[in-house]
KOLZAKE-327131 format. One record per residue (C-alpha): x, y, z; residue in three letters. Coordinates in steps of 0.2 Angstrom, whole numbers, padded with zeros to 4 digits, always signed. Layout:
BEGIN
XYZALA/...
# end
This chain:
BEGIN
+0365-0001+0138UNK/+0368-0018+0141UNK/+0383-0026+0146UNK/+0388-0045+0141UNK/+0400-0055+0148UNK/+0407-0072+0143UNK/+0417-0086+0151UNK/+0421-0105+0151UNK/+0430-0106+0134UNK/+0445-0118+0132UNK/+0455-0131+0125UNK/+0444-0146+0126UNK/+0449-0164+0117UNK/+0438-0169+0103UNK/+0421-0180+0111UNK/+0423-0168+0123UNK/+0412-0157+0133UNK/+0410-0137+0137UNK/+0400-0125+0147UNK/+0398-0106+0142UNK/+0390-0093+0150UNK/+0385-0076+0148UNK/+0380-0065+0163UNK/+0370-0049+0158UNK/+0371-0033+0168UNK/+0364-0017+0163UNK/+0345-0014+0155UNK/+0339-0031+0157UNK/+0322-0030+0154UNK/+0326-0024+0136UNK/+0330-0038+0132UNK/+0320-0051+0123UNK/+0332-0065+0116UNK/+0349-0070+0118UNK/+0359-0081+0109UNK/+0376-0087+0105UNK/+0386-0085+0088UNK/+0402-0091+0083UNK/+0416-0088+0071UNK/+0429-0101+0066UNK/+0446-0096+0059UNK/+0446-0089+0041UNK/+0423-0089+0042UNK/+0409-0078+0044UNK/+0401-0079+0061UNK/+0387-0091+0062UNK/+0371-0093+0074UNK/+0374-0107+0084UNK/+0358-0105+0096UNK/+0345-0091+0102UNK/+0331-0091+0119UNK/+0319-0081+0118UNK/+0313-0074+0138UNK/+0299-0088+0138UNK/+0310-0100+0133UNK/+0309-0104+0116UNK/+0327-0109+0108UNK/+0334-0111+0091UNK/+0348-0121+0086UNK/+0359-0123+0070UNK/+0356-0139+0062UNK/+0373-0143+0064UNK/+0375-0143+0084UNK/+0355-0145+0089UNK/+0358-0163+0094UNK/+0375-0159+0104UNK/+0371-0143+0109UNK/+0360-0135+0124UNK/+0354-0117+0126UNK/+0347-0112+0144UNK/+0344-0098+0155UNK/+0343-0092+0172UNK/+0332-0077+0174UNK/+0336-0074+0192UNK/+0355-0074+0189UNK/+0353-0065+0170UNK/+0365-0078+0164UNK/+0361-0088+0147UNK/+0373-0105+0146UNK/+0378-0115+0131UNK/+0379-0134+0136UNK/+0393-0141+0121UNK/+0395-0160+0119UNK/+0402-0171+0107UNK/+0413-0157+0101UNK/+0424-0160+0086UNK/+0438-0150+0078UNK/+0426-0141+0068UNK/+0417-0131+0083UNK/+0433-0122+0086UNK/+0427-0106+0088UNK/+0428-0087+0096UNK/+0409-0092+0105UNK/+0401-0074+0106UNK/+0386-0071+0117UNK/+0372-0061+0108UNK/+0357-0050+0116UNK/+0343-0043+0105UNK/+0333-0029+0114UNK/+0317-0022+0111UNK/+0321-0006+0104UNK/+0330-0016+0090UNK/+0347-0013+0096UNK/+0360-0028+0096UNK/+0373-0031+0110UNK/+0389-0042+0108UNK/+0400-0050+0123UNK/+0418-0050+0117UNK/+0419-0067+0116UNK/+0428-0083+0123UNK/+0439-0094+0114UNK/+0433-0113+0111UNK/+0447-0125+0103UNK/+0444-0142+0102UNK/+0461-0152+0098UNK/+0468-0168+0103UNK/
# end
């Protein structure tokens, strides 16, 4: 099993900036990407972006130029660098981990509301 845990979610003002992160606890080494999704009121969830474990990210094309996905292995903690956010990122920003024996495990999510 693999546990997910997100945080940093908040009101932020639109051109605004935000931090997420994810710490991962559990059966780490099954993992082999993580990612973050999001789903805005009344939509389906959406990838937003995905790290593999050698580093190799995938972005939506509508945040890849705002948007940064990183890692830090030793603390197991993916982050989601947001900038330039607008009203439509407002999202529940969920934190995503694919493990080798194709199972799929979902953080709860954090709340991200941009709003002037």
């Amino acid at each position: 099993q693999v546990q997910l845990v997100e945080s940093g979610g908040g009101l932020v003002q639109p051109g605004g900036s935000l931090r997420l992160s994810c710490a991962a606890s559990g059966f780490i080494s099954n993992i082999y990407r993580m990612g973050w999704y999001r789903q805005a009121p009344g939509k389906q969830r959406e990838l937003v972006a995905t790290i593999t474990n050698s580093g190799i990210t995938n972005y939506d094309n509508s945040v890849k130029d705002r948007f940064a996905i990183s890692r830090d292995n030793a603390k197991n903690t993916v982050y989601l660098q947001m900038t330039t956010l607008t009203p439509e990122d407002t999202a529940v920003y969920s934190c995503n981990a694919d493990a080798w024996d194709s199972r799929t495990y979902w953080g709860k999510g954090t709340l991200v509301t941009v709003s002037s």
